[in-house]
C-alpha positions as CSV (number, residue, x, y, z in Angstrom):
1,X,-10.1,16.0,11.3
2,X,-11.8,17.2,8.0
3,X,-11.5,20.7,8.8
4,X,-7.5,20.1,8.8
5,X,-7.7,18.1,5.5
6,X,-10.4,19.9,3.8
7,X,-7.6,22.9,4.4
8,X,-5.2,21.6,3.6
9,X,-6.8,20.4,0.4
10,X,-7.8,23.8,-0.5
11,X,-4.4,25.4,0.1
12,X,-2.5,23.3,-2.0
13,X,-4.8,22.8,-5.1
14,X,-5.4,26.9,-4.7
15,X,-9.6,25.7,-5.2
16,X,-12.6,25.2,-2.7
17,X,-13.2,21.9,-5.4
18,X,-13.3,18.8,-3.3
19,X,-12.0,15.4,-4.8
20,X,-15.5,14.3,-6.6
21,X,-15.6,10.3,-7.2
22,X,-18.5,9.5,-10.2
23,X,-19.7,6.1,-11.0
24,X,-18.1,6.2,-14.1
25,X,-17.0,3.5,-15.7
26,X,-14.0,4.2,-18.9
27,X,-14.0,0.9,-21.2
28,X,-10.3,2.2,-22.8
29,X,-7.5,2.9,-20.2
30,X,-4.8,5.1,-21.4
31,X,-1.6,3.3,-19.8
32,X,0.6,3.4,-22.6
33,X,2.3,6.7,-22.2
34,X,2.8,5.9,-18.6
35,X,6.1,5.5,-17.2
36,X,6.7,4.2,-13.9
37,X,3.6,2.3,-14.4
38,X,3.5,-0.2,-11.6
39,X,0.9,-3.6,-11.1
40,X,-1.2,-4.4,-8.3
41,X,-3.2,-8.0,-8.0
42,X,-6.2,-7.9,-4.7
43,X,-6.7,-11.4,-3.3
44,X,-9.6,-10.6,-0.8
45,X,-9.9,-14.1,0.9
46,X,-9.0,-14.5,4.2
47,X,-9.6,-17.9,6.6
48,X,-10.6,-15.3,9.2
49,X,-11.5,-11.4,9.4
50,X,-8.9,-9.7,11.7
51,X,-11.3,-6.6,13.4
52,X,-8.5,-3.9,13.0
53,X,-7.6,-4.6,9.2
54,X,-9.5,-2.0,7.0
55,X,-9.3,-3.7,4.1
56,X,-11.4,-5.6,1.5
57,X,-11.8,-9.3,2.4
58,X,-13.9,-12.1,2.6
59,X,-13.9,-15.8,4.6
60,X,-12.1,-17.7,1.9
61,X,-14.4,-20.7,-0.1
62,X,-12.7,-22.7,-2.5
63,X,-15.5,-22.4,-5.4
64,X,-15.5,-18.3,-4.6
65,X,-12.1,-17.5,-4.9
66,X,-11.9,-20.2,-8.4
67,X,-15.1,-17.8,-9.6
68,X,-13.1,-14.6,-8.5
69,X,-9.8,-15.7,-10.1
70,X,-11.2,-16.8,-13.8
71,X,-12.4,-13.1,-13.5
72,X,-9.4,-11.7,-12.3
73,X,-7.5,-13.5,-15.0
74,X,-10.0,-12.3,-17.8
75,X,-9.7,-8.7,-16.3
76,X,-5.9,-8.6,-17.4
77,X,-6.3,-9.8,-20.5
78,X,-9.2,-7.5,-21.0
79,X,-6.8,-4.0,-20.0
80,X,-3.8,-5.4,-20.9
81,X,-4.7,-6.5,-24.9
82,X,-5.8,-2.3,-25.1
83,X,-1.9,-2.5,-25.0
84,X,-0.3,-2.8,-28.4
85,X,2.9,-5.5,-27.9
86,X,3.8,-5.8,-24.5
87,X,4.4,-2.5,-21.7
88,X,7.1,-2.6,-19.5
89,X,6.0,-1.8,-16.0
90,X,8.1,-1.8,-12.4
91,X,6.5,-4.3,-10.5
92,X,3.4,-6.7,-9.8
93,X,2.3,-6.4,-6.0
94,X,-0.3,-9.1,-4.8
95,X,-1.8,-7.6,-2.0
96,X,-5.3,-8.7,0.3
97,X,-6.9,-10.6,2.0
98,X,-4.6,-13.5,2.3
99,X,-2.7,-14.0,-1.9
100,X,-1.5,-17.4,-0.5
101,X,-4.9,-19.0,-0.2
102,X,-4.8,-18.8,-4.0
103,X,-1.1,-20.1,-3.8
104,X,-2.0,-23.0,-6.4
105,X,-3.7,-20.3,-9.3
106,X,-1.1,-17.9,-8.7
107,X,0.6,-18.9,-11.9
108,X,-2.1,-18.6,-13.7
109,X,-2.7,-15.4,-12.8
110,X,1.4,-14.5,-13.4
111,X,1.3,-16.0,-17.0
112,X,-1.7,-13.8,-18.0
113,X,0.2,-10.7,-16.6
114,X,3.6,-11.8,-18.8
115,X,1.5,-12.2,-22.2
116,X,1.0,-8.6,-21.7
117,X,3.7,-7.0,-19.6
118,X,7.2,-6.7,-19.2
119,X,7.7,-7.0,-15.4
120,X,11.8,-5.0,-14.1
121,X,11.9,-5.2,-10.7
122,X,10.5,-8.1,-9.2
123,X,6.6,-9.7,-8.0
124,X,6.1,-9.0,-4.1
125,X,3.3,-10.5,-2.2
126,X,2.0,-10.6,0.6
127,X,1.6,-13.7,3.4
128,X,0.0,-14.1,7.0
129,X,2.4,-16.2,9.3
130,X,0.1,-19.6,9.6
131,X,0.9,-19.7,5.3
132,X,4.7,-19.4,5.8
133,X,5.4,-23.0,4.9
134,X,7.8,-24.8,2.1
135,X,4.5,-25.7,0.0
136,X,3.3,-21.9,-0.2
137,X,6.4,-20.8,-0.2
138,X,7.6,-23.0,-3.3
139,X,4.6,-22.1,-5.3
140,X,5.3,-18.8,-4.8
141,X,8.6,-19.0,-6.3
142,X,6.9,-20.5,-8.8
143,X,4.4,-18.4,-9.8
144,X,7.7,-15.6,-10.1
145,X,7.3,-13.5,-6.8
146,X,10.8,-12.5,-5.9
147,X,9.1,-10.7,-2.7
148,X,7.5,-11.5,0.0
149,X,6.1,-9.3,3.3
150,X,4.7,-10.9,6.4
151,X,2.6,-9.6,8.4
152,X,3.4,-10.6,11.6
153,X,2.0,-7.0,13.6
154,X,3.5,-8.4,16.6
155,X,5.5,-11.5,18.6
156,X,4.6,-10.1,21.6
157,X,1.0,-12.2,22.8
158,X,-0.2,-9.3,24.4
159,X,-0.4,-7.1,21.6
160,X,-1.4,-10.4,18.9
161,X,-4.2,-10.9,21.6
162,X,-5.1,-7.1,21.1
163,X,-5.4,-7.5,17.8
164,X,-7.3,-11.1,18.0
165,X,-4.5,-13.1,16.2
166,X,-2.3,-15.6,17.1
167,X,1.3,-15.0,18.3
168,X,3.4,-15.8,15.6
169,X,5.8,-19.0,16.0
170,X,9.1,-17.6,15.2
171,X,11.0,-21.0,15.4
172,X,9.2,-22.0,12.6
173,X,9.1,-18.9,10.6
174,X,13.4,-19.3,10.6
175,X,13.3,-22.5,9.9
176,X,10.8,-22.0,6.6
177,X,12.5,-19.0,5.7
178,X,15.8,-20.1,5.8
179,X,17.5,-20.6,2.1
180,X,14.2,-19.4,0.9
181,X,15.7,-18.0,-2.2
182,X,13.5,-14.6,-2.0
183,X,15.6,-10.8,-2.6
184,X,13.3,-9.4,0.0
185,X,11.8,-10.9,3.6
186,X,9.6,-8.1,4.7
187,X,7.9,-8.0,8.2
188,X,5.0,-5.6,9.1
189,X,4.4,-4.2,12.8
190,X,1.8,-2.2,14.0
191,X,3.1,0.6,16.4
192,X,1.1,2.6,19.2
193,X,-1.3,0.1,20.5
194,X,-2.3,0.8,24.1
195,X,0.7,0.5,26.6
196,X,3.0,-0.6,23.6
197,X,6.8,0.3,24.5
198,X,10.3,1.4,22.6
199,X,11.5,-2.4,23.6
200,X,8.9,-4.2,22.7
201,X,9.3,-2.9,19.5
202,X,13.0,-3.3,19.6
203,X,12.1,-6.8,20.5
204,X,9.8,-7.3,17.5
205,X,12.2,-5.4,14.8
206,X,15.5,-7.9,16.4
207,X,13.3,-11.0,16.5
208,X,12.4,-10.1,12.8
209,X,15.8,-9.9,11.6
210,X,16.4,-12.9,13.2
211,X,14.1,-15.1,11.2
212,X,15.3,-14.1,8.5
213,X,13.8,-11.2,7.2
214,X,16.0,-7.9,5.2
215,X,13.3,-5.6,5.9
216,X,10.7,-4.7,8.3
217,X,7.9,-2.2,8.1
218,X,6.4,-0.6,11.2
219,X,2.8,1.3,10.7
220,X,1.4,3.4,13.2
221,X,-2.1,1.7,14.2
222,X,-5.4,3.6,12.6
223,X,-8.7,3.6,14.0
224,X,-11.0,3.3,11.4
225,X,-14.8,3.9,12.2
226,X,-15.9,0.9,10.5
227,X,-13.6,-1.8,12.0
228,X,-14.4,-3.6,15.2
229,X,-11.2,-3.6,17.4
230,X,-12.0,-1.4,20.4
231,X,-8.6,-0.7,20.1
232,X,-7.8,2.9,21.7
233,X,-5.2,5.4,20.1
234,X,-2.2,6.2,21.3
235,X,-2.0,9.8,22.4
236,X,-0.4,12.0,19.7
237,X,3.4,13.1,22.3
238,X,3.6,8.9,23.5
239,X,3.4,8.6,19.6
240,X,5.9,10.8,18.8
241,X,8.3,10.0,21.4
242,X,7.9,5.9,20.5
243,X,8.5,6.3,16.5
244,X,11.7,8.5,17.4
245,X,12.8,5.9,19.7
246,X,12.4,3.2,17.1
247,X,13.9,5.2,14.4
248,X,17.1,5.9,16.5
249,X,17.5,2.5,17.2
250,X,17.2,1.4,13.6
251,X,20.0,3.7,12.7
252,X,22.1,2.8,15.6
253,X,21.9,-0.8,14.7
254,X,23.1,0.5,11.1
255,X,19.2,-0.4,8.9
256,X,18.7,1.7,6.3
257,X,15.2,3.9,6.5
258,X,13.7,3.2,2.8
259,X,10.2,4.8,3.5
260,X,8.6,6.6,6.1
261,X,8.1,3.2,8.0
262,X,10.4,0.9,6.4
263,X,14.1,-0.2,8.0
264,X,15.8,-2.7,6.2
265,X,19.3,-4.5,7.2
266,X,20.9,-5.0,3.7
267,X,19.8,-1.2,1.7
268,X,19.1,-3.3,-1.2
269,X,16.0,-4.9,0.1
270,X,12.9,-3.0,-1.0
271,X,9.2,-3.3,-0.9
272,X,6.4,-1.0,-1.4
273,X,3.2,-1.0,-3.4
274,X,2.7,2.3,-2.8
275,X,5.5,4.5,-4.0
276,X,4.4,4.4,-7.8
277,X,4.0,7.4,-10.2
278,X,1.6,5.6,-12.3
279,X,0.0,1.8,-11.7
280,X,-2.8,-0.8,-12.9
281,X,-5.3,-2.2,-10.0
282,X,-7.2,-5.6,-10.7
283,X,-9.2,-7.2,-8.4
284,X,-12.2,-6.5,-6.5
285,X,-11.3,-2.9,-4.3
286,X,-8.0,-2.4,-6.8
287,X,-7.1,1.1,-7.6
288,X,-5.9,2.4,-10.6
289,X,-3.9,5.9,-10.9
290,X,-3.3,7.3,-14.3
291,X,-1.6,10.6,-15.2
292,X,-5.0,12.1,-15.4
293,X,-7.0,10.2,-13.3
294,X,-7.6,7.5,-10.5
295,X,-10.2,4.9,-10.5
296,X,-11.2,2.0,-8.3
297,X,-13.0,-1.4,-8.6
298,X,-16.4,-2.1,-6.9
299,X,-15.4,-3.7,-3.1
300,X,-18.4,-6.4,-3.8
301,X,-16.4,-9.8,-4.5
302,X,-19.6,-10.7,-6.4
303,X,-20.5,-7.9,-8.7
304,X,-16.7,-7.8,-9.4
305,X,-17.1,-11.3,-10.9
306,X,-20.6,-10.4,-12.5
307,X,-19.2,-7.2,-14.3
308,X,-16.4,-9.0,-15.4
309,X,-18.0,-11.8,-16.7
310,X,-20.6,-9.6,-18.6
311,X,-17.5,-8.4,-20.1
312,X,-17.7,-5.0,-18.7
313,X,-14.8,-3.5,-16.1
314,X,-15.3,-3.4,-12.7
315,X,-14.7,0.2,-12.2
316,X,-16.9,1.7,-9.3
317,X,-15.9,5.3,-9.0
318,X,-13.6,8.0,-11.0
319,X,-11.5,10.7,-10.0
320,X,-11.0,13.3,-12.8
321,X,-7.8,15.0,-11.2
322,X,-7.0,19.4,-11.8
323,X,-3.9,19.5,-12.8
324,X,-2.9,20.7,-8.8
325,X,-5.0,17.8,-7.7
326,X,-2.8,15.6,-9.5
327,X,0.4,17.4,-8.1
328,X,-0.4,17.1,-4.5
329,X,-1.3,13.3,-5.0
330,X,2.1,13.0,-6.5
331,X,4.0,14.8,-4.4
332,X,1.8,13.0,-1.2
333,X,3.4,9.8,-2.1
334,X,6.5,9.8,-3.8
335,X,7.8,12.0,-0.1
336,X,6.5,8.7,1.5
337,X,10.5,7.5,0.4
338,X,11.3,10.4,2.7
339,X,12.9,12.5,0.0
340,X,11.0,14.1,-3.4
341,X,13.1,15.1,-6.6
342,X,12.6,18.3,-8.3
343,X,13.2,17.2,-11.0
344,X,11.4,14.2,-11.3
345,X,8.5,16.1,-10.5
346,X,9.7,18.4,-13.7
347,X,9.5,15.8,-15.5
348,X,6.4,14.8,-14.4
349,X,4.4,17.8,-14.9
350,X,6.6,20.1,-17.1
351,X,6.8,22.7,-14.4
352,X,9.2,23.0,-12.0
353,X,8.4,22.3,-8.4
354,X,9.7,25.9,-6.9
355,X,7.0,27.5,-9.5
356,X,4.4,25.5,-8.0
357,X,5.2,24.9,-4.2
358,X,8.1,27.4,-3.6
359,X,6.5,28.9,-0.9
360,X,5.4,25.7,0.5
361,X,8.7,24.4,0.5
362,X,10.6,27.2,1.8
363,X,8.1,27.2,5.0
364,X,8.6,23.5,5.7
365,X,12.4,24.2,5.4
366,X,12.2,26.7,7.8
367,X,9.8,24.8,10.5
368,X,12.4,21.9,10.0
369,X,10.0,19.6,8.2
370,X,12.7,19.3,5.0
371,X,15.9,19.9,3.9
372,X,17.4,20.7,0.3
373,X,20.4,20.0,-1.4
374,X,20.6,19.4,-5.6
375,X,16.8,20.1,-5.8
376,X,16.5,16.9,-3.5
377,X,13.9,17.5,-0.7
378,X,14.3,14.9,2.8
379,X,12.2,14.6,5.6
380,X,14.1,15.5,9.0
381,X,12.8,13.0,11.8
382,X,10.4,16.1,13.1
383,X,8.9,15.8,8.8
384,X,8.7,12.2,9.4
385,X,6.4,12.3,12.6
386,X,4.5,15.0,11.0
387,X,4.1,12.7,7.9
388,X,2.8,10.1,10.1
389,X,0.5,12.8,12.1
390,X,-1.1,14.3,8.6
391,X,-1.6,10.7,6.9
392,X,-3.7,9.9,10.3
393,X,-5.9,12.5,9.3
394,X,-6.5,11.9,5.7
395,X,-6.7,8.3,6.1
396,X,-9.6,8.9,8.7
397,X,-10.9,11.8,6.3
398,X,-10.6,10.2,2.8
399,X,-10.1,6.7,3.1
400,X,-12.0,5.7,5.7
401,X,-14.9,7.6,4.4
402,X,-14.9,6.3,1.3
403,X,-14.5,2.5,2.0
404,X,-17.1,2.8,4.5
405,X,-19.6,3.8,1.9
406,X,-18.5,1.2,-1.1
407,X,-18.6,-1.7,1.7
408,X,-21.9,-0.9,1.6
409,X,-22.4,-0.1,-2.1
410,X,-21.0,-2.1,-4.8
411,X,-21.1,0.7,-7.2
412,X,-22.3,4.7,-5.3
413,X,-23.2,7.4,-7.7
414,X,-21.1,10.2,-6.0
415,X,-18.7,10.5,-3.1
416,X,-17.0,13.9,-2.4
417,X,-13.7,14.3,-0.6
């Protein structure tokens, strides 16, 4: 899997330089020129730890997560008064971990980000099922978020037993959803678990809908090395000929694709904390992507607090992108919408996108990965599965090598990508 990344890597930024993370930490982050600049809050408590999620959580104390939140609060004002007046950013994304064990500080945490930012297009966060109720709900709307994403993974009880949760109770998810005031009722799925079928996915996506939700988002299941599922991959043909059977059913039924795994039922509904040219990360595991670099916060729930009470940030590692680094990292995410603009990218950089990847392009035209129109570049359904296919591999190359390491490290002196 690395040879195909490392590759790939070296193809595209035209240099054998890997992607080298330092523990450095910057005191002053430049966010000001940033446009596009996008939030993101990490809640990392959860009541328990699901084996197949990857990311950075904790069992949920009451006296923890009051410690971690009078950190994470201080952390804001701490970046955002480098800021001078208040910056206008997209969105605030409250991701874990579970954000709704911290339903009654969520305010808290909302007010500090308004003394500093100007927030356009809504607060999204995210809930498990068993914390879809009025109470949570109303503090939510609250606190501002005009979002919300469930993550439900499956109805079915054979697959929520594969995964060691608890079917979700869709009766009572309609009936706390219903009137629930929010712009945008997201529900996540896994896809390719052993012996998982196009109708039980169908069943899933309808069921969804049904509760209430605008928008569902259906991820193809990873196996990272350090989680504890003993879940087995789906073969790479059964994968390819479920998520074309999904996607033609999602466009028969008339849902909108808004990302590579997103369908929603009214086009308007939107969520996604990754599609971002620029963002702030706070919180223990949060990243941060600048125009000229990326950064990201110690996994360690307690030396987050202790470097942020010391009055230090948390910053673990830093990426200093090349300038072609930078581009593919761009490009990487923004075609996650299924379509890149030209010249947004132009804009971007100052260099048009032909001069740069013409011959790039012009290959995955002719393979049928892309098609062009007005310097507007679209994922066909084969570029989509071959999305998918390629983000297997640098998830299990990149990602999962570096969270490995810094869940073991609060703060590693080098990791090279």
């Amino acid at each position: 899997m690395s040879i195909i990344t490392d590759i790939a890597r070296m193809w595209l930024t035209r240099s054998a330089k890997p992607f080298i993370f330092r523990n450095e930490n910057d005191s002053i982050l430049h966010f000001g020129e940033c446009e596009g600049l996008g939030l993101y809050i990490h809640i990392p408590f959860c009541t328990k730890i699901c084996a197949f999620c990857p990311y950075c959580k904790t069992v949920y104390s009451k006296p923890l997560c009051d410690r971690y939140i009078n950190a994470l609060i201080k952390e804001i004002h701490t970046v955002g008064g480098q800021y001078n007046g208040k910056k206008t950013v997209t969105g605030l994304y409250f991701g874990g971990g579970t954000p709704a064990l911290a339903a009654d500080r969520l305010k808290e945490i909302t007010d500090a980000v308004n003394e500093h930012f100007v927030i356009t297009e809504g607060i999204g966060a995210e809930l498990h099922p068993d914390n879809v109720s009025p109470e949570v709900l109303c503090a939510l709307r609250e606190a501002g978020v005009t979002k919300i994403s469930i993550g439900i993974q499956s109805f079915g009880m054979k697959y929520a037993g594969i995964l060691g949760r608890n079917r979700p109770d869709a009766a009572a998810l309609k009936k706390a959803l219903a009137n629930s005031g929010f712009e945008t009722v997201s529900m996540d799925f896994i896809f390719a678990l052993p012996g998982q079928t196009a109708e039980d996915l169908k069943t899933d996506i309808e069921t969804a809908f049904e509760c209430g939700a605008n928008h569902v988002a259906v991820y193809p299941f990873i196996d990272f090395t350090f989680a504890e599922s003993g879940i087995k991959t789906m073969p790479k043909k059964e994968k390819r000929a479920l998520l074309d059977r999904i996607t033609d059913f999602c466009s028969l039924k008339g849902y909108a694709r808004t990302s590579i795994w997103t369908f929603a039922s009214d086009a308007e509904a939107k969520y996604s904390s990754m599609t971002r040219d620029n963002f702030l990360g706070f919180g223990c595991s949060a990243t941060t992507l600048l125009k000229e670099q990326f950064k990201i916060n110690t996994f360690s729930v307690e030396e987050y607090c202790a470097r942020v009470e010391s009055g230090r940030l948390p910053t673990s590692l830093t990426l200093r992108f090349t300038r072609r680094q930078r581009m593919v990292y761009y490009l990487f995410w923004s075609i996650y919408s299924t379509k890149t603009d030209a010249r947004d990218f132009e804009e971007f950089f100052g260099v048009p996108l032909s001069k740069m990847y013409g011959r790039e392009l012009k290959a995955a035209k002719l393979l049928g990965f892309l098609t062009e129109e007005n310097g507007v570049y679209r994922l066909t359904p084969k570029g989509v599965f071959y999305y998918h296919y390629f983000e297997n591999f640098y998830t299990l190359a990149y990602i999962d090598k570096m969270w490995g390491i810094m869940r073991r490290q609060a703060f590693p002196e080098e990791i090279r990508l």
